[in-house]
N, C-alpha and C positions, 0 to 999 in steps of 0.2 A: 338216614339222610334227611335234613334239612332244606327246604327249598323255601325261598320267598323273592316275591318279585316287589317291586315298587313303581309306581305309575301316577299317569296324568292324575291331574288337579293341584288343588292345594286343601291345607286344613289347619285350621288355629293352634298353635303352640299347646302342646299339656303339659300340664304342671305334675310333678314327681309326687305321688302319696305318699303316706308312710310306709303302706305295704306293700313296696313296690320290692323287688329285688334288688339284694346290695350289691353291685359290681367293683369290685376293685380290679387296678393295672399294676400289676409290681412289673417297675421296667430292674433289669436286676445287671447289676457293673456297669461299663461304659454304653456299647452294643444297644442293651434293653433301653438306658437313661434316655441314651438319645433319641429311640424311637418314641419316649414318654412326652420327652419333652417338646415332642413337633408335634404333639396331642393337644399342650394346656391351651392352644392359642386355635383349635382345628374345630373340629367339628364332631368330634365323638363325643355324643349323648349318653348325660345319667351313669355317669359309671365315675369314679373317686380315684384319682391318678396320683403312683406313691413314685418312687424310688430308693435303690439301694444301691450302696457301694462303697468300698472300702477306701475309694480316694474324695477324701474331704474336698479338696480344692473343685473337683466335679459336680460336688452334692451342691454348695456355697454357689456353683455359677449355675444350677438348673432353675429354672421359672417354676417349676413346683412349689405351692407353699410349704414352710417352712416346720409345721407339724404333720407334713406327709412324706421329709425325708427320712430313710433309716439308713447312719452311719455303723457299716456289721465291722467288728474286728478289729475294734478302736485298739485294744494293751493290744494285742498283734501287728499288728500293720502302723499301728500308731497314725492315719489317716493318707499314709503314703501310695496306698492300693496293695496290688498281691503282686505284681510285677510279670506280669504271664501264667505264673504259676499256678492250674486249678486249687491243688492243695492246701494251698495259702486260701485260695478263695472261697473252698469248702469249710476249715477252721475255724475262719474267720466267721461265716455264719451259723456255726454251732458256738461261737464265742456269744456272739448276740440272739441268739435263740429265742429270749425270755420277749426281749426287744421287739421281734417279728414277728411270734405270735401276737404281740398286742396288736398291732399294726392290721394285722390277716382278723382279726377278733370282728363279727358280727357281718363276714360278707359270707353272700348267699354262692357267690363263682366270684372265681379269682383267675385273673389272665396274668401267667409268667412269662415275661416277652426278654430276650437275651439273645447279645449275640453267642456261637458256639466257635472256641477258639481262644480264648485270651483266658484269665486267669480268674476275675472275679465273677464273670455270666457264667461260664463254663462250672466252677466250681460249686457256687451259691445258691445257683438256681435251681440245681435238685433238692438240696436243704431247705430251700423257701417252698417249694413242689409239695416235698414230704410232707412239711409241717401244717399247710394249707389243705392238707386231706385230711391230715390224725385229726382236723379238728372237724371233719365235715362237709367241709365246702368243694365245690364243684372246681375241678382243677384243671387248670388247661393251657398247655403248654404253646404257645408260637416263637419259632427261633429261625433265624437264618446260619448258615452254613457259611464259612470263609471263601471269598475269592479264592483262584487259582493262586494268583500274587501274591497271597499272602504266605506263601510256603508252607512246605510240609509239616514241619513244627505243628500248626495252626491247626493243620486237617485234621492230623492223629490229634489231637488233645480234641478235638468237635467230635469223633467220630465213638469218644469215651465219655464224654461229656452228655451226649446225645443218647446211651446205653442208660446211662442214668438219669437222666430225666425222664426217661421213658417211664420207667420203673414207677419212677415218685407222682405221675399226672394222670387223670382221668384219661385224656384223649393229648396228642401231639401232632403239630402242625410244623412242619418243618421246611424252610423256604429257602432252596440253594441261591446262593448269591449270585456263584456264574450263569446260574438260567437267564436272569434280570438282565445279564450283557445282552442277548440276543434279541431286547427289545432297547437296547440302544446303541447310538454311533460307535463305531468303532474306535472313535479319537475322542470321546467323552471326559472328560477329567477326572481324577479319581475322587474328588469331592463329593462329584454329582452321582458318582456310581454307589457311595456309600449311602447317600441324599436318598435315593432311591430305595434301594435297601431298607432304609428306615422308614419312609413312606407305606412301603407294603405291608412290614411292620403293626402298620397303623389303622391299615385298608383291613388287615386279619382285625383287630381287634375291631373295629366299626364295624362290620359288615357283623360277626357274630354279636354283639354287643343290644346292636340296632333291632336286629331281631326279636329279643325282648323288650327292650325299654321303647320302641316305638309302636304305641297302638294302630291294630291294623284291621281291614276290612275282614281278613281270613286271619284271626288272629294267632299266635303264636308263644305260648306261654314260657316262665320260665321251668316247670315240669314237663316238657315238651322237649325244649334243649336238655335239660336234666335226662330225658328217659333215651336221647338221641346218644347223648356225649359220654354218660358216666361210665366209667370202666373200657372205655373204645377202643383204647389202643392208637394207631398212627391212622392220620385222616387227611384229607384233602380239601382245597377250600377253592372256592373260582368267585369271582364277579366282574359281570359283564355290565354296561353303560352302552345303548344306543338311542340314537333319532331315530323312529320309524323313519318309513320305512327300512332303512337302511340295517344292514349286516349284522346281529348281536354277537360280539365275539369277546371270549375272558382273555384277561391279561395273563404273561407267563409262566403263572406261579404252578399250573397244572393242566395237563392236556383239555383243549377245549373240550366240554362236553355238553356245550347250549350253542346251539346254531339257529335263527331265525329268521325270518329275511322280513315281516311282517311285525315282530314283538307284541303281540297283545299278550296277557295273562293266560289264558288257556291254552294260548297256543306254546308258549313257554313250558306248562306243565306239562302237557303232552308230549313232548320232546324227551324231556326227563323222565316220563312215565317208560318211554319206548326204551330209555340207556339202561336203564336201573334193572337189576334182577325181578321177577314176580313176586319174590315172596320177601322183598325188602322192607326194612319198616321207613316208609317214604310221611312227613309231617310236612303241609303245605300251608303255607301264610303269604300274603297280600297285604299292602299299604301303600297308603297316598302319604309323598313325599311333597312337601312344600318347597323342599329346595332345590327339587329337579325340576326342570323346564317343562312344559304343558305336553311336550312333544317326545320327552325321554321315557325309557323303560333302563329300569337297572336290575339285575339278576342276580343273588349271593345262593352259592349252592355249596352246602356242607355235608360233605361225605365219609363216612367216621367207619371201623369197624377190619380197618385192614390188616389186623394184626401189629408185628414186627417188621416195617418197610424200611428198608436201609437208603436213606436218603445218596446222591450223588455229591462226591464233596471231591471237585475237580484235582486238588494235589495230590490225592491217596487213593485215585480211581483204582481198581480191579486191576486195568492195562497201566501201569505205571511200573516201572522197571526200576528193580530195586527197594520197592515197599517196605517197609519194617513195622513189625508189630510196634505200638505203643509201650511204654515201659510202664511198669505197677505202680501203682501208689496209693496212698493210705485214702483217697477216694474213690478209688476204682469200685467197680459192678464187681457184681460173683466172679468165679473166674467160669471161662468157657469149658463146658466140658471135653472129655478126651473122645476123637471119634477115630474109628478104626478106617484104613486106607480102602479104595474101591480094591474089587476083586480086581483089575487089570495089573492094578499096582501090585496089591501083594504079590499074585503067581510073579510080575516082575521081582521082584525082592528075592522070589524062592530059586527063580532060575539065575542070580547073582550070587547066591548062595550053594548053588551044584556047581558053577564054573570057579567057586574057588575067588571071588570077588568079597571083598567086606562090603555088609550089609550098609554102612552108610552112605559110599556111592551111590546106592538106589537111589538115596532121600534125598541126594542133594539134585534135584532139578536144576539146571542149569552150569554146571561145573562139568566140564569135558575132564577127562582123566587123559593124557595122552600114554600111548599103548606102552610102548616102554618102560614106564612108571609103575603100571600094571603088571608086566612082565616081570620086573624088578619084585615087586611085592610078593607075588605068587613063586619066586625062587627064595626067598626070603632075605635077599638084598637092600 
């Protein structure tokens, strides 16, 4: 886990050395672009902001400069996109492979930011993942998860999509969209729901970004992030903004886990010290922020290390009636292996099998046989 706070004062601008560490942003398809693109004009420090995607017309209207686009899948797609389709979108960047490594060439971490769900993030962003590891670099996935609105389609292709990034990144950050509702109006426009979404987006890579590139009292290296994030698996990320003395509370992207009603430094780590396990590996950094008010305290707490977390992706929840597996495709993960039924089930299965019942009525949950039917079958009618 990661913890830094940032507090009163101010302190003169630093200039970037040479040996400072290279952060690149691959925003990747439409999803990631847009969340890159509300970056060039923002406020994320020291870090080199790229895009990719398979529809030219998007690349041509991003405010990215123009030797930090990468058009993946150009004889494929011909610059038209992938059309929903991951497969297309995965192709397409094994088409331009040679392309992306150059791109990905000489950074120290790389942030792959995508939305999950459409056809060019979903597909390309594990291939951009993989390739940003085989070479070395520190890989880190942050993705949002489709609204409910956006249909079923949209969930199952995230929820495969998400299986494979997993794979290909150091650590994964994964930020469901419909949570984001619950911090705003119910009659919100859907512009501003997406707006937002990309926002947070942004709030992930700044908040881990800032970490290193901003020199601090309790400083914070990037062999620090390196020894916290490499190999992590699925993690969490919070940050909190308050006025003393008033309330510190983190925005919706994961259960509060900083409460203070004072904010000073100490008392923030100690709070943290009390949630976290004893034997965690807990790294603590501090800085003075110029651009926060004399009276704020801001909190980024990174918590890494939680295996395989299967995010909530509101259209293909657990309780969703009528679920359907995703269909294969030539991007898909391993396949899942075979697991054998709980004992209640089998003896179920065996005692359908002494009455003289076919075994695949057991299996099918939710299918009533009416009796007659039954009756029928076992006279052999």
């Amino acid at each position: 886990m990661v913890a830094t706070a940032a507090a009163y004062g101010h302190t003169p601008a630093v200039l970037r050395s040479s040996d400072e560490a290279v952060i690149k942003v691959f925003g990747v398809g439409g999803g990631g672009s847009n969340a890159v693109n509300n970056m060039v004009n923002g406020d994320v420090q020291g870090v080199e902001l790229w895009v990719a995607n398979t529809d030219s017309q998007s690349l041509a209207a991003s405010p990215v400069p123009g030797d930090r686009k990468v058009q993946i899948g150009s004889v494929l797609t011909r610059g038209l996109g992938a059309g929903g389709n991951p497969e297309i979108g995965a192709r397409a960047a094994l088409e331009s492979r040679d392309i992306i490594e150059l791109a990905l060439e000489g950074a120290d971490m790389v942030f792959v930011t995508a939305g999950m769900g459409g056809g060019t993030g979903s597909g390309a962003a594990p291939i951009v993942a993989a390739i940003a590891r085989e070479l070395g670099i520190l890989t880190v996935g942050i993705v949002t998860t489709p609204f409910t609105f956006e249909g079923r389609q949209r969930g199952q292709q995230a929820r495969t999509a998400l299986s494979n990034l997993r794979a290909s990144v150091d650590t994964l950050i994964v930020i469901p969209n419909d949570r984001l509702l619950s911090a705003m109006d119910s009659n919100v426009p859907i512009r501003d729901a997406f707006k937002m979404a990309d926002d947070i987006l942004r709030q992930g890579v700044k908040g881990i970004s800032e970490i290193i590139t901003v020199p601090g009292l309790i400083n914070v290296d990037f062999a620090d992030v390196r020894a916290i994030m490499s190999g992590a698996g699925s993690s969490l990320m919070g940050q909190g903004v308050a006025k003393a003395p008033t309330r510190l509370r983190l925005p919706p992207i994961v259960p509060p886990v900083v409460s203070s009603t004072r904010c000073p430094v100490n008392e923030a780590a100690s709070i943290i010290y009390d949630q976290v396990d004893p034997n965690a590996n807990l790294i603590f950094g501090a800085v003075i922020d110029a651009n926060l008010p004399d009276d704020h305290v801001c909190v980024t707490i990174i918590a890494t290390g939680f295996g395989i977390s299967e995010p909530e992706i509101g259209a293909i929840s657990n309780g969703s009636i009528g679920m359907r597996q995703p269909a294969p495709s030539a991007y898909a993960s391993a396949p899942v292996p075979m697991m054998r039924a709980p004992p209640q089930q089998q003896q179920q299965q065996q005692q359908n099998v002494e009455r003289g019942a076919p075994q695949g009525e057991a299996s099918s949950p939710g299918i009533e046989i009416p009796a007659f039917l039954r009756r029928r079958r076992l006279q052999g009618k």
